[in-house]
N, C-alpha and C positions, 0 to 999 in steps of 0.2 A: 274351715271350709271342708273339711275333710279329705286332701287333697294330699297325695304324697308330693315332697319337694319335685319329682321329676315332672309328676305331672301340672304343680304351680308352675315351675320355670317354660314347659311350654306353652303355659296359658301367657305367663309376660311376654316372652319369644326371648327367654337368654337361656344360656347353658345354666344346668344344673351346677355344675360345679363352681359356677359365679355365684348361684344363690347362697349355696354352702358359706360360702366365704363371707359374705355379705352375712351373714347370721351368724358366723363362729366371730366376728370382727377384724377381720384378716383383708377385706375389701371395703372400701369405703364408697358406695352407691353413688353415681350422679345424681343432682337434683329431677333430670329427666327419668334415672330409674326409678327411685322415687316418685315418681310419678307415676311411673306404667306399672308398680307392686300396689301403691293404691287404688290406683282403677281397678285389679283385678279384684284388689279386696272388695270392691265396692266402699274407698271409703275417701275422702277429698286427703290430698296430700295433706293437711294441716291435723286431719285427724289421725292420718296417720304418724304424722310427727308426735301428737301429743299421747298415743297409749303406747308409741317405743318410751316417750319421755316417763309415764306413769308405771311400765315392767321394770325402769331402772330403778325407778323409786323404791317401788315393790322389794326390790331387790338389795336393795341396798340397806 
C-alpha cells in the first residue's frame, strides 16, 4: 500500500508498536485484529489468512 507501519497502524486505530510485534512474532493478533488489518488491506480476513499462510511457504 505504500504505507509506513505508523501510518498503517493509524489507518487500523492501534499503536505502532503493536504492529511491530505483531510482524516480528512477539504478539499474537486477535481474531478481531485480524480483522480490522484486513479491512484495511482491502482484503477479506480469509485472504488474508491464506497469503500470511503462502509467505511462510515461500519462506520456508
Amino acid at each position: 500500500m505504500g504505507l509506513s507501519q505508523v501510518e498503517f497502524a493509524e489507518r487500523c486505530g492501534f499503536y505502532q508498536t503493536y504492529l511491530s510485534r505483531v510482524e516480528r512474532g512477539l504478539a499474537n493478533p486477535t481474531i478481531n485484529a485480524l480483522e480490522v488489518i484486513a479491512k484495511t488491506l482491502n482484503l477479506t480476513f480469509f485472504e488474508l489468512i491464506e497469503r500470511v499462510a503462502q509467505m511462510q511457504t515461500d519462506e520456508g
